[in-house]
Biopython code that builds the backbone (N, CA, C, O; Angstrom):
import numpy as np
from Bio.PDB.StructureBuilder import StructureBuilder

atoms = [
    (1, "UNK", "N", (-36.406, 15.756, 20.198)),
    (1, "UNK", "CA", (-37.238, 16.433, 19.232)),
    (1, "UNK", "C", (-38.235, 17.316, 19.982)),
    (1, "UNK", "O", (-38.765, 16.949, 21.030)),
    (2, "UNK", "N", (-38.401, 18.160, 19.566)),
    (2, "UNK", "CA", (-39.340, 19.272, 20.353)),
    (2, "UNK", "C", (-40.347, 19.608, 19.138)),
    (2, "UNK", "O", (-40.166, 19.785, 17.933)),
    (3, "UNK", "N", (-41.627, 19.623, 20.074)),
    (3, "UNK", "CA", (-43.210, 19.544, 19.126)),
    (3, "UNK", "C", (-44.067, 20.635, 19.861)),
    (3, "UNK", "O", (-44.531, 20.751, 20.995)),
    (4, "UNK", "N", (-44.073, 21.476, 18.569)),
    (4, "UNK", "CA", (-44.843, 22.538, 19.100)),
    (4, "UNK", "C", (-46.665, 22.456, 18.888)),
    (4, "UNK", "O", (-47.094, 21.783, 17.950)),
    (5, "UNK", "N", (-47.564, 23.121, 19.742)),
    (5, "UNK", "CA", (-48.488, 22.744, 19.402)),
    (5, "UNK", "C", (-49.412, 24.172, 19.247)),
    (5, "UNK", "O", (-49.506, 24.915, 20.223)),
    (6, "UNK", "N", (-50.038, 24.484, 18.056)),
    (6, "UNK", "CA", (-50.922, 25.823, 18.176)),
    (6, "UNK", "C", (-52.462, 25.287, 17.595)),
    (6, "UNK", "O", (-52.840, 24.188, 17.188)),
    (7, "UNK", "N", (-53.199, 26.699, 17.772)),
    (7, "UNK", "CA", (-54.571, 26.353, 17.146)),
    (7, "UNK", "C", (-54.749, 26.265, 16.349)),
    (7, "UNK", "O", (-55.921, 26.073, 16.024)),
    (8, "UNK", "N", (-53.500, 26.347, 15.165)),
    (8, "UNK", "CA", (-53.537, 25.790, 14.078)),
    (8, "UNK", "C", (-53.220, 24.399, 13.336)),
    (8, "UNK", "O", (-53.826, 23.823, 12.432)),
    (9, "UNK", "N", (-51.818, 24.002, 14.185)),
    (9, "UNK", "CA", (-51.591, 22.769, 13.716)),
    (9, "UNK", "C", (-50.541, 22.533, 14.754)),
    (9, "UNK", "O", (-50.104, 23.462, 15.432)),
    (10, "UNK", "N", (-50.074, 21.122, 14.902)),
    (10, "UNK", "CA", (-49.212, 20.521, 15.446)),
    (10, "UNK", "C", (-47.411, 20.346, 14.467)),
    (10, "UNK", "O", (-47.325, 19.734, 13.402)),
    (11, "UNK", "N", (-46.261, 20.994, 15.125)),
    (11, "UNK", "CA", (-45.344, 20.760, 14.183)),
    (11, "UNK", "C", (-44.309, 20.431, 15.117)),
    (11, "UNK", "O", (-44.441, 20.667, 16.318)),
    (12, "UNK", "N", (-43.020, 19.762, 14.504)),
    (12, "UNK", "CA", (-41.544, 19.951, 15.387)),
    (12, "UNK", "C", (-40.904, 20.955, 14.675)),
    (12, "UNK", "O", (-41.248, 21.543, 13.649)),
    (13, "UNK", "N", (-39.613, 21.094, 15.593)),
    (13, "UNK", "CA", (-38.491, 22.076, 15.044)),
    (13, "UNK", "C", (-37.494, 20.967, 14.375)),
    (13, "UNK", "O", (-37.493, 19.747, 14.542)),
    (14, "UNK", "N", (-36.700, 21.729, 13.616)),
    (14, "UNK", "CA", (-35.566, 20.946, 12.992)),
    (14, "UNK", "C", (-34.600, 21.157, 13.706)),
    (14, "UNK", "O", (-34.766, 22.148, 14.416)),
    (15, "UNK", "N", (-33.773, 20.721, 13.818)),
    (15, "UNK", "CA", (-32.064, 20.618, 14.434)),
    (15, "UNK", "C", (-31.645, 22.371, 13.969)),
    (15, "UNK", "O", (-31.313, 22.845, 12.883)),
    (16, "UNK", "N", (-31.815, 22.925, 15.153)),
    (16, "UNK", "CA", (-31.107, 24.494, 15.331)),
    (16, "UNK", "C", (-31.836, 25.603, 15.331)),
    (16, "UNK", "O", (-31.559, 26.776, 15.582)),
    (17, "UNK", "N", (-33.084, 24.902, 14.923)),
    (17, "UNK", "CA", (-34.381, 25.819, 14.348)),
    (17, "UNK", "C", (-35.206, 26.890, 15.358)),
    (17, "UNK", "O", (-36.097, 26.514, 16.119)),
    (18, "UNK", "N", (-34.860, 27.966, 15.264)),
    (18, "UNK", "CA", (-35.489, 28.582, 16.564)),
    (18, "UNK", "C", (-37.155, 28.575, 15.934)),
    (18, "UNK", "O", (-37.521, 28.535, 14.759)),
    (19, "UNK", "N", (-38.039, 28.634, 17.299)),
    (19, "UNK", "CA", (-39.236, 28.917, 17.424)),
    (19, "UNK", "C", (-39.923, 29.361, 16.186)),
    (19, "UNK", "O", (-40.640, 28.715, 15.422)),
    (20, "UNK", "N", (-39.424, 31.019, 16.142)),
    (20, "UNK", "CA", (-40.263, 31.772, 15.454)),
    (20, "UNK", "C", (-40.168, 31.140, 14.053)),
    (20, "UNK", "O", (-41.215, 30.949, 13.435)),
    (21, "UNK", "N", (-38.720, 30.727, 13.392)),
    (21, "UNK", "CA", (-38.590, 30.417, 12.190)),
    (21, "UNK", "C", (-39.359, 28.840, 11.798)),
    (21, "UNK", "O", (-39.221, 28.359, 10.673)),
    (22, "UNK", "N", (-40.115, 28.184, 12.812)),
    (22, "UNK", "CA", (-40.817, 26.957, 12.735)),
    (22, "UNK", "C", (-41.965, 27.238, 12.541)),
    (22, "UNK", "O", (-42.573, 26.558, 11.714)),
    (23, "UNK", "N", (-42.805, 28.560, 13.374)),
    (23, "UNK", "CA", (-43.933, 28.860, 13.162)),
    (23, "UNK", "C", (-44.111, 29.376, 11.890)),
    (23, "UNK", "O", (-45.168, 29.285, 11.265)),
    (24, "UNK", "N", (-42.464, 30.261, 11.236)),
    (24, "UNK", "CA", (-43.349, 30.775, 9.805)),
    (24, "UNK", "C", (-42.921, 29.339, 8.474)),
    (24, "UNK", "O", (-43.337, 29.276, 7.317)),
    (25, "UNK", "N", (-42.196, 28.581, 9.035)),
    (25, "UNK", "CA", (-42.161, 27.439, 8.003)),
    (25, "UNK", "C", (-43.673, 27.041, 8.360)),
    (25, "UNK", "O", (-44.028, 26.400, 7.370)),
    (26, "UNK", "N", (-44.510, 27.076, 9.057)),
    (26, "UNK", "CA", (-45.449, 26.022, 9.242)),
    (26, "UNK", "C", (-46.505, 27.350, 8.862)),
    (26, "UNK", "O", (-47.506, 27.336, 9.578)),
    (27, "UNK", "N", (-46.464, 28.396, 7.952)),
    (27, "UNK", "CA", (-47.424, 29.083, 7.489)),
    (27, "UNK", "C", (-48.204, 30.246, 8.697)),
    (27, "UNK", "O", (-48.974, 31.149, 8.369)),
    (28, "UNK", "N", (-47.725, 29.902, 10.251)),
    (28, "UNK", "CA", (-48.380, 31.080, 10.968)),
    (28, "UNK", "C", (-48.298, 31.859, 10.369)),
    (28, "UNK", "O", (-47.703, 31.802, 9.293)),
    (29, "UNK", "N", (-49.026, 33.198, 10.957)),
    (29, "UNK", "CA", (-49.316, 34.740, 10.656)),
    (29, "UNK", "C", (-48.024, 35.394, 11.942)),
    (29, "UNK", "O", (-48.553, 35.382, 13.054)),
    (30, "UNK", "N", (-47.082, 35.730, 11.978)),
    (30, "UNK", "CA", (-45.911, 35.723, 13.390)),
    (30, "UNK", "C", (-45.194, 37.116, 12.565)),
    (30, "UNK", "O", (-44.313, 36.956, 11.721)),
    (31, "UNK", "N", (-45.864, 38.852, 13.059)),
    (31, "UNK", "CA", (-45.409, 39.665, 12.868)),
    (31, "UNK", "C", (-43.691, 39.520, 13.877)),
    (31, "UNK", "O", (-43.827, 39.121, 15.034)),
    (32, "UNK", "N", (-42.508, 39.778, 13.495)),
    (32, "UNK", "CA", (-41.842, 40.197, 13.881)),
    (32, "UNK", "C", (-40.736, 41.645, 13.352)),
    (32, "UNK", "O", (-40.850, 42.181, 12.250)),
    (33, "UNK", "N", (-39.927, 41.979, 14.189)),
    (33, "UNK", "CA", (-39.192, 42.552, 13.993)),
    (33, "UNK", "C", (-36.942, 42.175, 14.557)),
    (33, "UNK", "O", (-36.133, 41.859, 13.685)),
    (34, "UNK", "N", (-36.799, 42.235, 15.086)),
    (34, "UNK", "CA", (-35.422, 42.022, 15.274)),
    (34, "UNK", "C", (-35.010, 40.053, 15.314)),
    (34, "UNK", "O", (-34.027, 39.520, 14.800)),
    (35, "UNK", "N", (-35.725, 39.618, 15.807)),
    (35, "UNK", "CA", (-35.041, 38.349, 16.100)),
    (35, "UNK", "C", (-34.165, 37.965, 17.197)),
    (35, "UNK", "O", (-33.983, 36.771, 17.437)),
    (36, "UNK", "N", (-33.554, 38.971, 17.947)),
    (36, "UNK", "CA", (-32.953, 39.204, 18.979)),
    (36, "UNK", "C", (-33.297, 39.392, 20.019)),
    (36, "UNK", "O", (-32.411, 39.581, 20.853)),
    (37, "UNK", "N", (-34.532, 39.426, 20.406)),
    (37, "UNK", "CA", (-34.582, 39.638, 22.002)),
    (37, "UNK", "C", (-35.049, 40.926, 22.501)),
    (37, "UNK", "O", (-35.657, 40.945, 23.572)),
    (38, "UNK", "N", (-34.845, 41.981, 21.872)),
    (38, "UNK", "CA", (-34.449, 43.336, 22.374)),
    (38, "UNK", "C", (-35.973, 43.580, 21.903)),
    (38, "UNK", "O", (-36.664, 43.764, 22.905)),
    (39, "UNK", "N", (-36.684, 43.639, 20.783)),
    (39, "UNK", "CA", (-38.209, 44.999, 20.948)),
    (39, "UNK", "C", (-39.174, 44.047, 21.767)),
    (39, "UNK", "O", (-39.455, 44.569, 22.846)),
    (40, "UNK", "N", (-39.923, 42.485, 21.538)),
    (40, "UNK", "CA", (-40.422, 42.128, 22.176)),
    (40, "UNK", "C", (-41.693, 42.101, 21.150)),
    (40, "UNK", "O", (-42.561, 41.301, 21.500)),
    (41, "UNK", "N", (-41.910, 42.677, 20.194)),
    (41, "UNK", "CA", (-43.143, 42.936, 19.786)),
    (41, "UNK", "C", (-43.473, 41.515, 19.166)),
    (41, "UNK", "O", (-44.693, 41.511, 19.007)),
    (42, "UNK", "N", (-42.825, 40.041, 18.650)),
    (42, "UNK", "CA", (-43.348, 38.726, 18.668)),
    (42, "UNK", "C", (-43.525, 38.295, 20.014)),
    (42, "UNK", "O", (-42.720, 37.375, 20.155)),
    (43, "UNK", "N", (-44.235, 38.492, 21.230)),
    (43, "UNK", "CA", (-44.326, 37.482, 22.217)),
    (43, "UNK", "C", (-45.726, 36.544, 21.973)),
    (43, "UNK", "O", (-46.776, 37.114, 21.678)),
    (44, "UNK", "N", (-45.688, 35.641, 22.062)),
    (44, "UNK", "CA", (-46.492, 34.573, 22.304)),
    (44, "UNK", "C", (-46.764, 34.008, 23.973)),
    (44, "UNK", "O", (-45.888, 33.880, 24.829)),
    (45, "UNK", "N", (-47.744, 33.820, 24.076)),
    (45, "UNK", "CA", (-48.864, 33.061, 24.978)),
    (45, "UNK", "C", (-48.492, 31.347, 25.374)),
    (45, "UNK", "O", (-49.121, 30.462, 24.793)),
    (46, "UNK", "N", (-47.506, 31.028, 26.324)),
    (46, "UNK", "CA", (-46.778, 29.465, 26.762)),
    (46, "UNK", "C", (-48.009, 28.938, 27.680)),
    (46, "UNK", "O", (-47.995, 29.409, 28.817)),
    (47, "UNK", "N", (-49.161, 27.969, 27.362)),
    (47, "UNK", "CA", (-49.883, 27.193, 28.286)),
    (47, "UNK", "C", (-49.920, 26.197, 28.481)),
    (47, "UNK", "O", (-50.837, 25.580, 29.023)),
    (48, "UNK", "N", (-48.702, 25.711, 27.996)),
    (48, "UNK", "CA", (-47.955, 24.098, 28.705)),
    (48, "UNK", "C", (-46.456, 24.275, 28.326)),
    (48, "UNK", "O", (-45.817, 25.044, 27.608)),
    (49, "UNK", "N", (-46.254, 23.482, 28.930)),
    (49, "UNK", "CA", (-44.000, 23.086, 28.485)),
    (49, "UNK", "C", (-44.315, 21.569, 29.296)),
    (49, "UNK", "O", (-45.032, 21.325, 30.266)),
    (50, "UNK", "N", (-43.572, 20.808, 28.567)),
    (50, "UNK", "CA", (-42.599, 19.920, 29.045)),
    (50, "UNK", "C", (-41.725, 19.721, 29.889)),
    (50, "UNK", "O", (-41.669, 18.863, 30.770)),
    (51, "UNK", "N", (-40.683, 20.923, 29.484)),
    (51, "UNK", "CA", (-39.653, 21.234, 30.101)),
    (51, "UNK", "C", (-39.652, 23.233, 30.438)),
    (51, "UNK", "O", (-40.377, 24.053, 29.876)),
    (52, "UNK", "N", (-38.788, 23.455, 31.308)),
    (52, "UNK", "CA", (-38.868, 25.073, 31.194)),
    (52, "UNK", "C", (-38.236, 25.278, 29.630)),
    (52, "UNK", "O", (-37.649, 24.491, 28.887)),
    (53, "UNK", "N", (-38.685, 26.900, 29.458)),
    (53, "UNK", "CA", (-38.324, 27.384, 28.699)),
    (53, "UNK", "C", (-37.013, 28.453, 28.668)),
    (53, "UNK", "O", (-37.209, 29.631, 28.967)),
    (54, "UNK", "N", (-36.181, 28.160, 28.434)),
    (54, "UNK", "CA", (-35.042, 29.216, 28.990)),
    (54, "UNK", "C", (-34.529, 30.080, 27.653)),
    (54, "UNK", "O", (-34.762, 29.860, 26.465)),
    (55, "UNK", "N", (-33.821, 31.040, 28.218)),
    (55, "UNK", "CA", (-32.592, 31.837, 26.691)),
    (55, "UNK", "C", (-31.521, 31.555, 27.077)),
    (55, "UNK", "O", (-31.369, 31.142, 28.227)),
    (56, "UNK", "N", (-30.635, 31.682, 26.339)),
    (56, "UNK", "CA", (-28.816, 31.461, 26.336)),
    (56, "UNK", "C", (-28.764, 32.732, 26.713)),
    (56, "UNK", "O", (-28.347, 32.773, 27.871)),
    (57, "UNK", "N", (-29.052, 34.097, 26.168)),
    (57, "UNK", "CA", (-29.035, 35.452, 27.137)),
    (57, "UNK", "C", (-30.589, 35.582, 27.558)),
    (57, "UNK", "O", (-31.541, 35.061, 26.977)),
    (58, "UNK", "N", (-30.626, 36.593, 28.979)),
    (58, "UNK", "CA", (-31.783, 36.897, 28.973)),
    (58, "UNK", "C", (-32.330, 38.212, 28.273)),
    (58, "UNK", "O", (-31.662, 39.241, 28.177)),
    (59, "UNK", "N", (-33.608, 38.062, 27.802)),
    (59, "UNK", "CA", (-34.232, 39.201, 26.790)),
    (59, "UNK", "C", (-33.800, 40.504, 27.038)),
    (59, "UNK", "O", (-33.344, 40.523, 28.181)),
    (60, "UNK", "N", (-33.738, 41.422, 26.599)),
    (60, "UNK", "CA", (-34.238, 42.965, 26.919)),
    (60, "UNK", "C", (-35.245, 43.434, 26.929)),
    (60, "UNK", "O", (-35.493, 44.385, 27.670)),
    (61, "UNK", "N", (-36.399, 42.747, 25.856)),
    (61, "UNK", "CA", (-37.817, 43.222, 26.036)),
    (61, "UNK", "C", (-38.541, 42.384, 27.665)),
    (61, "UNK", "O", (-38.482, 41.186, 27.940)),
    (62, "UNK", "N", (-39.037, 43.257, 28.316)),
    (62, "UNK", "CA", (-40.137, 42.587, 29.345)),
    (62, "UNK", "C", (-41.138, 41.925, 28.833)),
    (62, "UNK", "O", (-42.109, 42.532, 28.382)),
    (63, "UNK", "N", (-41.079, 40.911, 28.824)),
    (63, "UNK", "CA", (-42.405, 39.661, 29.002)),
    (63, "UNK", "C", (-42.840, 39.274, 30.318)),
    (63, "UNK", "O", (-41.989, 39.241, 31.207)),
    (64, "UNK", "N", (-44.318, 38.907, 30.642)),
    (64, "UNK", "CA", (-44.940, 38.289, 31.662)),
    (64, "UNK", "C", (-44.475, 36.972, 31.674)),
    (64, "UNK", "O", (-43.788, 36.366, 30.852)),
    (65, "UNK", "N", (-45.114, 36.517, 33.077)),
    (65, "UNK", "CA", (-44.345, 35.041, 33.056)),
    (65, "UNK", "C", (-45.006, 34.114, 32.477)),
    (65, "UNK", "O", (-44.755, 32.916, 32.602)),
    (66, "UNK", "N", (-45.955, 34.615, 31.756)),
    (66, "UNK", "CA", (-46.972, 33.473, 30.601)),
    (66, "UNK", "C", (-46.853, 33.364, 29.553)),
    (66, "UNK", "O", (-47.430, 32.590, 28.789)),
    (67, "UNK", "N", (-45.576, 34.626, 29.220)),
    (67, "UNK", "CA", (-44.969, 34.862, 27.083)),
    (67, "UNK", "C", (-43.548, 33.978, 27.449)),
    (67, "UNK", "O", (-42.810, 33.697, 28.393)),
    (68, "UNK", "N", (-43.714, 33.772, 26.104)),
    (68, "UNK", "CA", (-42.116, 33.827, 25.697)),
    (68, "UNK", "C", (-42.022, 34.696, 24.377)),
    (68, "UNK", "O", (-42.959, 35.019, 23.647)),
    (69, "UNK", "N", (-40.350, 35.075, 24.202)),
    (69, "UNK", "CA", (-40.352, 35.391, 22.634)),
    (69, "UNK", "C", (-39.739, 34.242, 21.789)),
    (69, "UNK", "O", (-38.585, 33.881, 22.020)),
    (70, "UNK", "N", (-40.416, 33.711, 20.902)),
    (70, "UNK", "CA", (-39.898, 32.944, 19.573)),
    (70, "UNK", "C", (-38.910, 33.198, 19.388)),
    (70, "UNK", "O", (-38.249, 32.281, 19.876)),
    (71, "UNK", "N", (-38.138, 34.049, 18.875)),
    (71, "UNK", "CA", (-37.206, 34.542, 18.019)),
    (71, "UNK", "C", (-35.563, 34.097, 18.874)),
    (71, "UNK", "O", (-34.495, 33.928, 18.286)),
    (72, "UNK", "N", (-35.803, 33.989, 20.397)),
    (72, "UNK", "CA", (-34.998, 33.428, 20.961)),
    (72, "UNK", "C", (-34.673, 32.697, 22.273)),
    (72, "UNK", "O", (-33.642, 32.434, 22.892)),
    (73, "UNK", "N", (-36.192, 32.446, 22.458)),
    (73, "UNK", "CA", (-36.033, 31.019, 23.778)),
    (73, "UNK", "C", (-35.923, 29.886, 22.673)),
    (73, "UNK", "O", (-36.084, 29.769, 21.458)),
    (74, "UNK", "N", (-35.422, 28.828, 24.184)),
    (74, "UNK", "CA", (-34.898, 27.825, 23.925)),
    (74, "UNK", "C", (-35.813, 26.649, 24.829)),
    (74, "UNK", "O", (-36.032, 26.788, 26.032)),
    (75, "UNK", "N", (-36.288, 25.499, 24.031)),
    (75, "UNK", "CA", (-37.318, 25.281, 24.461)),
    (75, "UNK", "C", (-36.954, 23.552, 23.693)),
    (75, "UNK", "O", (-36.326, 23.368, 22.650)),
    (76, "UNK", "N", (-37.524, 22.554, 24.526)),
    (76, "UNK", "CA", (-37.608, 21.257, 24.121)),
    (76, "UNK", "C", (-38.474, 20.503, 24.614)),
    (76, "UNK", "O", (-39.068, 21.140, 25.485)),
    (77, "UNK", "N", (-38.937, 19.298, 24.507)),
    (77, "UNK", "CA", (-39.916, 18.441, 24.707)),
    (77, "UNK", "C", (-41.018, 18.937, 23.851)),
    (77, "UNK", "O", (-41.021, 18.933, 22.620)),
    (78, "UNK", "N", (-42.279, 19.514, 24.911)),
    (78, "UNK", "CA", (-43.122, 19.438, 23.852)),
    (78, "UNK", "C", (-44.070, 21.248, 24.261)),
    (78, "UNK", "O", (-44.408, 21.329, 25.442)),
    (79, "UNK", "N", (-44.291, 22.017, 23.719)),
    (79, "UNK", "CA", (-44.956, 23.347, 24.306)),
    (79, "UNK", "C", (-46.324, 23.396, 23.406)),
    (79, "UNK", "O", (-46.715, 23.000, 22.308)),
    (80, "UNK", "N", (-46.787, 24.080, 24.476)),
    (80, "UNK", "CA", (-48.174, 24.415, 23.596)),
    (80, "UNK", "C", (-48.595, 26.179, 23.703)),
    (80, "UNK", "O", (-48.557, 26.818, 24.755)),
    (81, "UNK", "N", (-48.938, 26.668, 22.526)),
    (81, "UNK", "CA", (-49.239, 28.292, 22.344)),
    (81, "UNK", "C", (-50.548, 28.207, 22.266)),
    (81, "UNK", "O", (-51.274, 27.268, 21.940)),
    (82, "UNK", "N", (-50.850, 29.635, 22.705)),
    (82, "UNK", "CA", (-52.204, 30.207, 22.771)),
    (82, "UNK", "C", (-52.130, 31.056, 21.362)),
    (82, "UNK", "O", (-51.178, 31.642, 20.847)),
    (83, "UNK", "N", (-53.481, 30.903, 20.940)),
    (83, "UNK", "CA", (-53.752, 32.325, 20.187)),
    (83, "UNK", "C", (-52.361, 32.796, 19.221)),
    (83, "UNK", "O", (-51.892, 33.934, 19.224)),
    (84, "UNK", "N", (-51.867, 31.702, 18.453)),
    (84, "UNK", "CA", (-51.304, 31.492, 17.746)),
    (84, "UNK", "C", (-51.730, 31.219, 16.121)),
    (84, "UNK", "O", (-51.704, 30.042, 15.761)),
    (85, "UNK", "N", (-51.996, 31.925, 15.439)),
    (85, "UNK", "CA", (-52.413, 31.280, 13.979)),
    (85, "UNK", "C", (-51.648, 31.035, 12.585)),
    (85, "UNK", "O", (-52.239, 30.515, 11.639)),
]
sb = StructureBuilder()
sb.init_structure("model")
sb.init_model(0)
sb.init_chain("A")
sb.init_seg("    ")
for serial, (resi, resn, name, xyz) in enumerate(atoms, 1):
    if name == "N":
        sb.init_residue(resn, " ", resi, " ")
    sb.init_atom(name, np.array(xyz, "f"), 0.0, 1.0, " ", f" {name:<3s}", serial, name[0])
structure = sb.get_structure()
């Protein structure tokens, strides 16, 4: 089970559930656009993991090594976001 943690609230994912679609079940504010990897414009702020955070492909948008994008890393145990609402 993987438990995400923001400054808003503490939640898990469901079985298949990517990131981004957990943050907007759980009411964040999470502008996106594609879901795929490619514009980049959802990255979020990673200041803990459990485990690394990896993709099944790697992105096309450039992220620093302190984002990830929601929409398609792959991520378990337990993470915590910054500046997330």
């Amino acid at each position: 089970m993987t438990w995400v943690i923001t400054a808003k609230t503490r939640f898990y994912l469901h079985d298949g559930e990517s990131l981004l679609d957990g943050l907007l079940r759980t009411g964040h504010d999470i502008n996106y656009q594609c879901k795929e990897g490619y514009c980049g414009s959802r990255r979020v702020t990673l200041t803990a993991a459990s485990y690394p955070v990896t993709y099944a492909k790697p992105p096309l948008a450039m992220i620093d090594d302190s984002e990830i994008l929601p929409c398609c890393c792959q991520i378990q145990g337990v993470i915590r976001l910054k500046d997330v609402r």
